[in-house]
N, CA and C atoms as a LAMMPS dump frame, in Angstrom:
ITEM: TIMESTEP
0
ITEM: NUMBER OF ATOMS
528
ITEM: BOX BOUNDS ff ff ff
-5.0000000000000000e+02 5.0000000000000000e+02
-5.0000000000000000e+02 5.0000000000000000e+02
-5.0000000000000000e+02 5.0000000000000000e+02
ITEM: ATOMS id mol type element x y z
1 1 1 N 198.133 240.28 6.003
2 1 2 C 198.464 239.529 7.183
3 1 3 C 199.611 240.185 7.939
4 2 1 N 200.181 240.809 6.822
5 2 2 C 202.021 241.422 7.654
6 2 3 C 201.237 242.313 8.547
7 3 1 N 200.297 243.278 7.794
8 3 2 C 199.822 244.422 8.941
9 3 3 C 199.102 244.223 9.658
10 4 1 N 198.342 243.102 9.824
11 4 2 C 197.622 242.997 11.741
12 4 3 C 199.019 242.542 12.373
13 5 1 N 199.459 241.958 11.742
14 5 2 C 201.12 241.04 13.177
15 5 3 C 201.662 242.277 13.152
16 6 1 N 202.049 243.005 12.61
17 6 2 C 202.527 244.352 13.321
18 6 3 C 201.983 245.476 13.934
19 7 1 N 200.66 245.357 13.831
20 7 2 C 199.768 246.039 14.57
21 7 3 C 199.655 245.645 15.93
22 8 1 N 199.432 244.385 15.821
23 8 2 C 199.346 243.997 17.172
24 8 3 C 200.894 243.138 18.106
25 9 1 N 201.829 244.016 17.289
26 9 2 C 203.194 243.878 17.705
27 9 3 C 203.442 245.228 18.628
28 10 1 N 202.648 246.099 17.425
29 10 2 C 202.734 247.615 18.29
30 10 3 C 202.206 247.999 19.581
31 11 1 N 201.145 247.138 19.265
32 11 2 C 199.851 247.238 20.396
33 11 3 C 200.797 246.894 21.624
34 12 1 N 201.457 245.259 21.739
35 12 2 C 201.995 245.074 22.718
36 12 3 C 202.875 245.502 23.106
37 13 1 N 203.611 246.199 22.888
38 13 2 C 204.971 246.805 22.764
39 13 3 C 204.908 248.428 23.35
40 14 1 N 203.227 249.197 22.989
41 14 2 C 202.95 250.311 23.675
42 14 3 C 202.242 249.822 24.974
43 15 1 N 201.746 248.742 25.326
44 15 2 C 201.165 248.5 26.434
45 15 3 C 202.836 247.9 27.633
46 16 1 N 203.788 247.992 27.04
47 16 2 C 204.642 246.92 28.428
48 16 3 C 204.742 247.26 29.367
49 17 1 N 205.249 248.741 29.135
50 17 2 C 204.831 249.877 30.705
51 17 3 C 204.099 249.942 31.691
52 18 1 N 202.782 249.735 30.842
53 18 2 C 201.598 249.882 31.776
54 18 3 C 201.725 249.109 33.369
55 19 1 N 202.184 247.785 33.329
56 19 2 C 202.53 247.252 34.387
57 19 3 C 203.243 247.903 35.532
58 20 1 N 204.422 248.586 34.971
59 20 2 C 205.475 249.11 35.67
60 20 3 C 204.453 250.141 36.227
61 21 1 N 203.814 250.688 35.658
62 21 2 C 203.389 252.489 35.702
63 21 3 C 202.134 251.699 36.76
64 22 1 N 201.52 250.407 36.775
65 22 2 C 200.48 250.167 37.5
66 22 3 C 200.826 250.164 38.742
67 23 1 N 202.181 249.397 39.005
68 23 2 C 202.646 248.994 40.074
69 23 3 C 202.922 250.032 41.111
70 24 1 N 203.872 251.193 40.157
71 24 2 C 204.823 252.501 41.116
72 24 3 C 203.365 252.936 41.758
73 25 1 N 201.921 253.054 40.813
74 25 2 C 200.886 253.998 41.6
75 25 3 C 200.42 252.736 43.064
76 26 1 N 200.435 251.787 43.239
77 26 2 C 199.688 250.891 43.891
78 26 3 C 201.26 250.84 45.08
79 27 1 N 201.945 251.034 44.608
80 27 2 C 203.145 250.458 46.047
81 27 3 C 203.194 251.427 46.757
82 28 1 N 202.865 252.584 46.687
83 28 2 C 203.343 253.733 48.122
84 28 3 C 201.762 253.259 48.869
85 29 1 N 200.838 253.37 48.622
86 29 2 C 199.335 252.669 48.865
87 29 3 C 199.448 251.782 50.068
88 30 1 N 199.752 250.678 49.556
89 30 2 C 199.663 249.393 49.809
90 30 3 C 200.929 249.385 51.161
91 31 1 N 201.985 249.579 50.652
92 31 2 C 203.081 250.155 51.886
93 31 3 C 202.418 250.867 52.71
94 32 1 N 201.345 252.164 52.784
95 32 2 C 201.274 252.786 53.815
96 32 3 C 199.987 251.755 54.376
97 33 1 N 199.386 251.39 54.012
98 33 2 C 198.498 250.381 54.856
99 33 3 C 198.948 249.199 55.831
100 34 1 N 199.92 248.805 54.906
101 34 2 C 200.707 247.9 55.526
102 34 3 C 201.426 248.597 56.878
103 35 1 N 201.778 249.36 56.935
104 35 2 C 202.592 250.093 57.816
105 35 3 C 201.464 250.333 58.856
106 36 1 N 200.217 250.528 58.613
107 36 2 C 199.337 251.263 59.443
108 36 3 C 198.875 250.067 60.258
109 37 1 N 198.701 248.634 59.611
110 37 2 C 198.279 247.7 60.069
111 37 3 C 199.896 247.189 61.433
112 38 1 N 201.272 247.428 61.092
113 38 2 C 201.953 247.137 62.044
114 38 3 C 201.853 247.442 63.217
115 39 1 N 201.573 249.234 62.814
116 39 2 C 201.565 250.499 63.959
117 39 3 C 200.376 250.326 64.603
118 40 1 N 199.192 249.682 64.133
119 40 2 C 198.647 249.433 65.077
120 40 3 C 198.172 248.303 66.027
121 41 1 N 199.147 246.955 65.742
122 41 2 C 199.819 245.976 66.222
123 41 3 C 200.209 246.482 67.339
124 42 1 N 201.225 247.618 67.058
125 42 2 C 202.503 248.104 67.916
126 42 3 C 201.84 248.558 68.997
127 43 1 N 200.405 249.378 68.777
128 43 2 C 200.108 250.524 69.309
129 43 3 C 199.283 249.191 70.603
130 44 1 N 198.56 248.316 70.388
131 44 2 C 197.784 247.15 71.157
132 44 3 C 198.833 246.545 71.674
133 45 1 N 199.815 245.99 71.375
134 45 2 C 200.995 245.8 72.396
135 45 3 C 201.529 246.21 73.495
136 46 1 N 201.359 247.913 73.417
137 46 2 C 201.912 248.95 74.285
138 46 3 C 200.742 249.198 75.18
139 47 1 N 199.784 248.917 74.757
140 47 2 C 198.312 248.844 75.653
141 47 3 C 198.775 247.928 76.635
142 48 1 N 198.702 246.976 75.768
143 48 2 C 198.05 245.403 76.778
144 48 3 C 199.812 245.393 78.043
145 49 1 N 201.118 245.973 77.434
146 49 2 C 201.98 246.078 78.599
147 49 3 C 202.159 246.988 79.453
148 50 1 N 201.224 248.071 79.042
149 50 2 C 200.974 249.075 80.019
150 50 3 C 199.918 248.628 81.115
151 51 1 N 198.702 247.765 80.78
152 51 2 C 197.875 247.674 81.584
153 51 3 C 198.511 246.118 82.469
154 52 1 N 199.389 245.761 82.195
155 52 2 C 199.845 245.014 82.753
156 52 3 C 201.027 245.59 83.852
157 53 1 N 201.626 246.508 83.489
158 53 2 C 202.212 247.309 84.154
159 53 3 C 201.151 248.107 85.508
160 54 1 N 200.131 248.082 84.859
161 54 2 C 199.291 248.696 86.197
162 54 3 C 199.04 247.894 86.727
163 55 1 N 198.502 246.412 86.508
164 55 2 C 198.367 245.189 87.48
165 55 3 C 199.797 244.879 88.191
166 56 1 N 200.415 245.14 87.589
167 56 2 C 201.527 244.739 88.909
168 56 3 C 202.132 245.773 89.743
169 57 1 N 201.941 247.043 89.336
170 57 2 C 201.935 247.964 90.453
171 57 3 C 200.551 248.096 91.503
172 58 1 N 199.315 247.637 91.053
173 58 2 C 198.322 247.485 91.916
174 58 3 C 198.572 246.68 92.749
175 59 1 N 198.925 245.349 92.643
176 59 2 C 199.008 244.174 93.214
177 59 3 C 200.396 244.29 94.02
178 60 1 N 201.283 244.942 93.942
179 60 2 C 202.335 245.429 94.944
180 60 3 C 201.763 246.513 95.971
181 61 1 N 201.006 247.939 95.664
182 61 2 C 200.204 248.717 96.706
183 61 3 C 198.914 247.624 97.799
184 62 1 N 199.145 247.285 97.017
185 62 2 C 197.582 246.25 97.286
186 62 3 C 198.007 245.211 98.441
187 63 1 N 199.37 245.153 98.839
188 63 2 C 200.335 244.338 99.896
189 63 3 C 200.824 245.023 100.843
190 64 1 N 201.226 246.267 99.983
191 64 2 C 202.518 247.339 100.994
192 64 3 C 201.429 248.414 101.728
193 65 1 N 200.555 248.803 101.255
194 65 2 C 200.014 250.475 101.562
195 65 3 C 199.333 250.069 102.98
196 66 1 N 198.98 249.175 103.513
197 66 2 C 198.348 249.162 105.101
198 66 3 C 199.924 249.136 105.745
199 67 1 N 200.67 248.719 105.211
200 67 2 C 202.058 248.548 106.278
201 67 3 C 202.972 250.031 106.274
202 68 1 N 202.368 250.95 105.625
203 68 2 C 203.125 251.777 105.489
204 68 3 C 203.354 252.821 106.961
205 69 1 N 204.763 253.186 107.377
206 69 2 C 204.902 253.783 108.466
207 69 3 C 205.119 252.554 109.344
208 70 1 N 204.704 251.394 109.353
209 70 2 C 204.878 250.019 110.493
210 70 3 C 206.693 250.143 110.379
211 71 1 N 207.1 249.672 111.871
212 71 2 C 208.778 249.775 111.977
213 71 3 C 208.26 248.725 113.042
214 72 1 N 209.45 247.758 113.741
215 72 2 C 209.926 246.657 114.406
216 72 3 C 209.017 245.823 114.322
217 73 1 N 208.283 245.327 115.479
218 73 2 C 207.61 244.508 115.636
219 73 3 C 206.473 244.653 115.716
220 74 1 N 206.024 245.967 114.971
221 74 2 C 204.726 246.06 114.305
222 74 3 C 204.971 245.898 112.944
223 75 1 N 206.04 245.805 112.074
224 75 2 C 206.057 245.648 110.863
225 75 3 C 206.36 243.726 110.753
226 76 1 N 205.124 243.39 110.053
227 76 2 C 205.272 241.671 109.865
228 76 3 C 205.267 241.322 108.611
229 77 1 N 204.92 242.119 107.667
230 77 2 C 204.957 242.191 105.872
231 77 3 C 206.274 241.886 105.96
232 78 1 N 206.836 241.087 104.857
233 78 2 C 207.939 241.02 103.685
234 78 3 C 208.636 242.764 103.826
235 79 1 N 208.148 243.763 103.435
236 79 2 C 208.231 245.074 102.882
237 79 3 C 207.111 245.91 103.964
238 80 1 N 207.697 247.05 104.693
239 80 2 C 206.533 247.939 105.225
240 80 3 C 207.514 249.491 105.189
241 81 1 N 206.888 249.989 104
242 81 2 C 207.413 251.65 103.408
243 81 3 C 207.404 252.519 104.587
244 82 1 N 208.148 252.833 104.497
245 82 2 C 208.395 253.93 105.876
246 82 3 C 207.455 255.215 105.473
247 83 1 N 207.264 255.625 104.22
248 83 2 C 206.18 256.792 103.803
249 83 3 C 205.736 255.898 102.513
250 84 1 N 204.852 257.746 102.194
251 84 2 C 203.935 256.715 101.244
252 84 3 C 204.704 257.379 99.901
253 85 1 N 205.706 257.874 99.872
254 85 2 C 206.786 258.058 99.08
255 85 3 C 208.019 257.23 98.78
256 86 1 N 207.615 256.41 99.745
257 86 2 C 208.534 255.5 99.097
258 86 3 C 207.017 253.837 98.923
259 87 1 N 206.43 253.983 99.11
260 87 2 C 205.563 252.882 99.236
261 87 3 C 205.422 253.733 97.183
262 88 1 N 205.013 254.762 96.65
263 88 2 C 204.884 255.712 95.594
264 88 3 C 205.953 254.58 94.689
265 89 1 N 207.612 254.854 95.045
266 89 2 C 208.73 254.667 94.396
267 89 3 C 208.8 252.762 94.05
268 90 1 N 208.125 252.475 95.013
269 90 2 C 208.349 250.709 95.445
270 90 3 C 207.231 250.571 93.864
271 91 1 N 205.394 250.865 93.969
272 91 2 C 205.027 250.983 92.914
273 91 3 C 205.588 251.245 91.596
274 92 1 N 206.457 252.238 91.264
275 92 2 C 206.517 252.447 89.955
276 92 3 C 207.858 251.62 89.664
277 93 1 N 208.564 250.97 90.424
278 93 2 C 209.694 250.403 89.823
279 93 3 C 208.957 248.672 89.78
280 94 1 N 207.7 248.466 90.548
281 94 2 C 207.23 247.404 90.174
282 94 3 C 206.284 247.576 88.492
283 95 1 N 206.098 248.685 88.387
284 95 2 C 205.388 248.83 86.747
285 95 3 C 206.383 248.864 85.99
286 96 1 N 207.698 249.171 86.352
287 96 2 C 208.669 249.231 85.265
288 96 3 C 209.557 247.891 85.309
289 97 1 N 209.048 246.687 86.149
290 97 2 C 209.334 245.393 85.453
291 97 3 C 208.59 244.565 84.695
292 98 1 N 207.347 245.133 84.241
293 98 2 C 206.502 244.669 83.428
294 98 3 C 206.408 245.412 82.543
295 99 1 N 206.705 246.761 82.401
296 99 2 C 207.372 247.604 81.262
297 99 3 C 208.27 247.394 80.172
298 100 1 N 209.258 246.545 80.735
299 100 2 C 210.506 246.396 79.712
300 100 3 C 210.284 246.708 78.191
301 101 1 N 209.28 246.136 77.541
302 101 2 C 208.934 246.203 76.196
303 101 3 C 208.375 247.86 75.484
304 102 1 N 208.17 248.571 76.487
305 102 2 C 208.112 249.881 76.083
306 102 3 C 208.694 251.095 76.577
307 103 1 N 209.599 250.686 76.992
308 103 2 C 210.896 251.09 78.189
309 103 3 C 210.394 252.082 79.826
310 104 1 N 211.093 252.768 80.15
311 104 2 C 210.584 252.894 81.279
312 104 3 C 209.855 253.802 81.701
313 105 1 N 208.887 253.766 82.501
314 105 2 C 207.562 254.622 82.835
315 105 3 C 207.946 255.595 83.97
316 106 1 N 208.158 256.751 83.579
317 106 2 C 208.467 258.102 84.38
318 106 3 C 207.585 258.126 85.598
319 107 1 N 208.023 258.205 86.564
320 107 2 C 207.757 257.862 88.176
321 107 3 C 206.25 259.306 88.18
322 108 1 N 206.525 260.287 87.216
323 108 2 C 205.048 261.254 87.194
324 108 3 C 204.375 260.868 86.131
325 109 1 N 204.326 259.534 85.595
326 109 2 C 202.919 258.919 85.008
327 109 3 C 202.463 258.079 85.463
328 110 1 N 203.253 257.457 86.796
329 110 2 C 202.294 256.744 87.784
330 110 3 C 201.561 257.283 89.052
331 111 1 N 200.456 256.832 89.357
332 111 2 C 199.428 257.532 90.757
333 111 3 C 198.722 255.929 91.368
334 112 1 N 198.735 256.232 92.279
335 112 2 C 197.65 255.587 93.117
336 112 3 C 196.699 256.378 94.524
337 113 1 N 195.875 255.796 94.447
338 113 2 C 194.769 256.426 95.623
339 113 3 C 194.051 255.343 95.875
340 114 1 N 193.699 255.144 97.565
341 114 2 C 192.91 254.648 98.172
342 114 3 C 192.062 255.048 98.591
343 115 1 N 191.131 254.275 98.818
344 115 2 C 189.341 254.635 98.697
345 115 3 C 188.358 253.529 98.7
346 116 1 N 187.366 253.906 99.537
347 116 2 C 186.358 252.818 99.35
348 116 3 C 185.586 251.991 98.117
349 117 1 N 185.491 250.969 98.517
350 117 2 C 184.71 250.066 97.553
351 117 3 C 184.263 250.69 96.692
352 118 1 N 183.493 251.483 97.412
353 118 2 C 181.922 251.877 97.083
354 118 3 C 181.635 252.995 96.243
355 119 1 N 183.318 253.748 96.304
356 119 2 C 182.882 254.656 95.778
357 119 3 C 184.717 254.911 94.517
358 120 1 N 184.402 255.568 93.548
359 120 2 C 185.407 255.795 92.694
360 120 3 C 186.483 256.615 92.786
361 121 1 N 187.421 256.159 92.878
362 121 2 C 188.707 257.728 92.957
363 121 3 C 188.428 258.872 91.562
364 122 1 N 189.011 260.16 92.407
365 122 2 C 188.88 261.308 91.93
366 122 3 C 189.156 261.242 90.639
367 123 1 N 188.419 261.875 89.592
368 123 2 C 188.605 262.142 87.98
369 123 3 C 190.38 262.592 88.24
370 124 1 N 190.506 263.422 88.341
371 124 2 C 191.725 264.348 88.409
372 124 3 C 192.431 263.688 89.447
373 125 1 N 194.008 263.401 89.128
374 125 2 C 195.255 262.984 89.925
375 125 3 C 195.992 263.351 90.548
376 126 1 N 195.385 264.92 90.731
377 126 2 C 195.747 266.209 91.734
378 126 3 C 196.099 265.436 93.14
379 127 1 N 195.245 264.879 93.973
380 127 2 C 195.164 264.682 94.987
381 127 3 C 195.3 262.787 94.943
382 128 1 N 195.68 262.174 94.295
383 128 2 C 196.222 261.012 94.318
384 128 3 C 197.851 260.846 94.809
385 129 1 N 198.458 259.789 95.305
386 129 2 C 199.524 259.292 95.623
387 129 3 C 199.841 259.493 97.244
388 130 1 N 198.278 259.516 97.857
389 130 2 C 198.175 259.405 99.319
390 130 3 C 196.684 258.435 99.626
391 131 1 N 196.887 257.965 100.589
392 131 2 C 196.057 256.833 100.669
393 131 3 C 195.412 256.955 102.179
394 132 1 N 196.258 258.319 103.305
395 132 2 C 195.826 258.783 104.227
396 132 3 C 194.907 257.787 105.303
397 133 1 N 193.677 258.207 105.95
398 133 2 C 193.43 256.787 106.596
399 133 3 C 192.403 255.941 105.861
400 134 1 N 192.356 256.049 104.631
401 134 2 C 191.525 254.861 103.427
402 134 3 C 192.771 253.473 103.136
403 135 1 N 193.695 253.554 104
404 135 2 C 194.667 252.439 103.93
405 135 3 C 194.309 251.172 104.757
406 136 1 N 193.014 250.856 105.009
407 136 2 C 192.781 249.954 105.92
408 136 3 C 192.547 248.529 104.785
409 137 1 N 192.504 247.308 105.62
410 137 2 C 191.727 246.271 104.928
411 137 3 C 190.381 246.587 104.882
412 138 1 N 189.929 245.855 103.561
413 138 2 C 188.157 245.999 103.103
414 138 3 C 188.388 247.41 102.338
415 139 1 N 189.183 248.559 102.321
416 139 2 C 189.42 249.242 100.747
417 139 3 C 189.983 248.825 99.843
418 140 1 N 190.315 249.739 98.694
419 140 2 C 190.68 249.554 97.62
420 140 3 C 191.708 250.308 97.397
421 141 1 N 192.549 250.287 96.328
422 141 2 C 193.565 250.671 95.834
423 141 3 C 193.716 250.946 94.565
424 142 1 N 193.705 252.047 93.833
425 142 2 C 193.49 252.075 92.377
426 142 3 C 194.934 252.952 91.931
427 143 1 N 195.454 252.125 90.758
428 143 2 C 196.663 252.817 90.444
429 143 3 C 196.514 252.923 88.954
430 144 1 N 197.148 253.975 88.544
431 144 2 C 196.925 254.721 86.871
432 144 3 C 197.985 254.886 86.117
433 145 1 N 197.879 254.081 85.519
434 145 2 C 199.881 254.535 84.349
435 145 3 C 199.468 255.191 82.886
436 146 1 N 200.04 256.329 82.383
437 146 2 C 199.997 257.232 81.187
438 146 3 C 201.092 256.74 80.34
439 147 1 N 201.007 256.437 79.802
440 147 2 C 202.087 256.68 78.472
441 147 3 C 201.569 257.344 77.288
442 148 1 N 202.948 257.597 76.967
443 148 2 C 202.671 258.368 75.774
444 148 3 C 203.522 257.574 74.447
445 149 1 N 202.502 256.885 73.689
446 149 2 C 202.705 255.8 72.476
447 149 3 C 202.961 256.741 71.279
448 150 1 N 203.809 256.77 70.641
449 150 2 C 204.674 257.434 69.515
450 150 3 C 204.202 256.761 68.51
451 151 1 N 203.224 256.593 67.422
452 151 2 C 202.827 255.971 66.287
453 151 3 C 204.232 256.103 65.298
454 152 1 N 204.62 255.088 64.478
455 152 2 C 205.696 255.384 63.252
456 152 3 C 204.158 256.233 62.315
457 153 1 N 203.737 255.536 62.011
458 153 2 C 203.064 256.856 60.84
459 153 3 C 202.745 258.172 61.23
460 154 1 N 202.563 258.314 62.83
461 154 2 C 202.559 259.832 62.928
462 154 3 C 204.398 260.2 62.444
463 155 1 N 205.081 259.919 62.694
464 155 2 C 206.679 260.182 62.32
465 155 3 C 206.046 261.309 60.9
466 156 1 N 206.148 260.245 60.061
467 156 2 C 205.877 260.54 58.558
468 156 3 C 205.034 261.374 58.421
469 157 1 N 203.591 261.641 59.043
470 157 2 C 202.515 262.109 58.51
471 157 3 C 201.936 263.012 60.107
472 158 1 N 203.007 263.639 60.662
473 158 2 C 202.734 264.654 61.288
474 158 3 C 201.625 265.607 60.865
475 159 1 N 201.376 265.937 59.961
476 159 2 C 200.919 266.889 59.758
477 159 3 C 199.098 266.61 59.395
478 160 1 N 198.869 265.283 59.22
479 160 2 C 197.65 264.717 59.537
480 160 3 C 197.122 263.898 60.822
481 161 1 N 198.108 263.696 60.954
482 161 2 C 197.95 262.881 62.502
483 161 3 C 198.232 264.412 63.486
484 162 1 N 198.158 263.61 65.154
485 162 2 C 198.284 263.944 66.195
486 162 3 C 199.781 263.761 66.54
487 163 1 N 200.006 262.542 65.846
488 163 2 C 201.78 262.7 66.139
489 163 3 C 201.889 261.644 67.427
490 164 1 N 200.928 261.841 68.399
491 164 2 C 201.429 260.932 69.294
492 164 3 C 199.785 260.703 70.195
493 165 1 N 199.79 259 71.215
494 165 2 C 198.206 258.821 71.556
495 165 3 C 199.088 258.846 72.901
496 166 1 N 198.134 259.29 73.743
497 166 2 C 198.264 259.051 75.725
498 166 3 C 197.452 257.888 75.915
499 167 1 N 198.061 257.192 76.532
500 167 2 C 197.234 256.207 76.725
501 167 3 C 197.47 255.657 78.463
502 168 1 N 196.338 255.903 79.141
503 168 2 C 195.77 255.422 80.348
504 168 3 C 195.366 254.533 80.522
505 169 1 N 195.851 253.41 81.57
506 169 2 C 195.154 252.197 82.685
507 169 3 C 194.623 252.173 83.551
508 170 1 N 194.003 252.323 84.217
509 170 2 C 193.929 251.853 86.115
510 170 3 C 193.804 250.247 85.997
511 171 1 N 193.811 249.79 87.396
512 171 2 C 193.802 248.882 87.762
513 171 3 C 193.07 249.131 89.398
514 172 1 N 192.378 248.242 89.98
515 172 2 C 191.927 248.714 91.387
516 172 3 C 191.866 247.17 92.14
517 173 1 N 192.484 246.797 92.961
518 173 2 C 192.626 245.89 93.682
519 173 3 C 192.409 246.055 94.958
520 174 1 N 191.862 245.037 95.872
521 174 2 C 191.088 245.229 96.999
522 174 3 C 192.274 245.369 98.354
523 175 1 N 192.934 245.861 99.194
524 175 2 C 193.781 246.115 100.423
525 175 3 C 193.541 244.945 101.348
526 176 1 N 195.213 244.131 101.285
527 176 2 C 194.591 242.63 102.599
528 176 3 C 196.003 243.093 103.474
C-alpha cells in the first residue's frame, strides 16, 4: 500500500509544472490575438473617422465651390473663397475637425474635383483640386482623404507585415 501512495505522490509531484509550462506556451499566443483583435478595432475606427472626415469636407465644397471668386454683392453665401486654394484650405481644415481622433490630415492627402453627375472623377489625383467651369449647380463634388493607419502589430512584426495600410475615402455630394 506504502508503494502505490508514493507512486502516485511521485506521479503528482512530476506533473505540477506541466501547468506552468502549459500556460508560458499558450500566453504569447493568445496575447498576440488579442492584440490583433484591438488593432483591428483601431484600424475600423480610423476608417469610419476618416470617411467621416470626407463627409464633412464634401459637404463644406458642396456650399463654397460655386461661390468661389464671388466678391461684394455678388457674394451672398456665409463664405465665398476668393480661389480655389483657399476654397482647397477651407476643405481640409473642415476634415481636420472631424479628424481629431486620428490627428491631423496633411493638406496633400486631401483632393477634390468637380464633375458631372454622370460621369466619375479621374482615377488619378493629378488633375484634381480644381473644379474650373464644372462648379455650377446640378454637378457634383467628390473629395478623397488618404491616411496612412500605423497597425501596433505591424510595430512588432515588421518584418511580416507591411508595417503600415493607406487607407482612402471619397465622398461625392451634389453642388447647390
Amino acid at each position: 500500500m506504502t508503494k502505490l501512495s508514493a507512486a502516485a505522490t511521485t506521479s503528482r509531484r512530476d506533473r505540477r509544472g506541466q501547468g506552468l509550462v502549459e500556460f508560458a506556451l499558450v500566453l504569447p499566443v493568445f496575447l498576440l490575438i488579442l492584440l490583433a483583435i484591438f488593432d483591428s478595432g483601431k484600424g475600423v475606427y480610423s476608417y469610419n473617422t476618416l470617411a467621416q472626415a470626407a463627409r464633412e469636407g464634401a459637404r463644406l465644397a458642396a456650399v463654397e465651390t460655386t461661390w468661389v471668386g464671388a466678391t461684394g454683392a455678388n457674394c451672398t453665401a456665409p463664405v465665398c473663397p476668393a480661389t480655389t486654394a483657399v476654397l482647397r484650405a477651407h476643405i481640409v481644415t473642415a476634415a481636420n475637425r472631424m479628424a481629431v481622433a486620428i490627428g491631423p490630415i496633411p493638406s496633400a492627402s486631401v483632393f477634390f474635383h468637380c464633375h458631372s453627375a454622370s460621369t466619375n472623377p479621374p482615377a488619378s489625383v493629378a488633375s484634381w483640386n480644381d473644379c474650373g467651369s464644372a462648379n455650377t449647380i446640378g454637378n457634383v463634388v467628390t473629395v478623397r482623404v488618404t491616411y496612412t493607419y500605423q497597425p501596433i502589430i505591424g510595430t512588432f512584426f515588421r518584418w511580416a507585415t507591411a508595417g503600415t495600410l493607406v487607407m482612402t475615402t471619397d465622398t461625392t455630394m451634389a453642388l447647390n
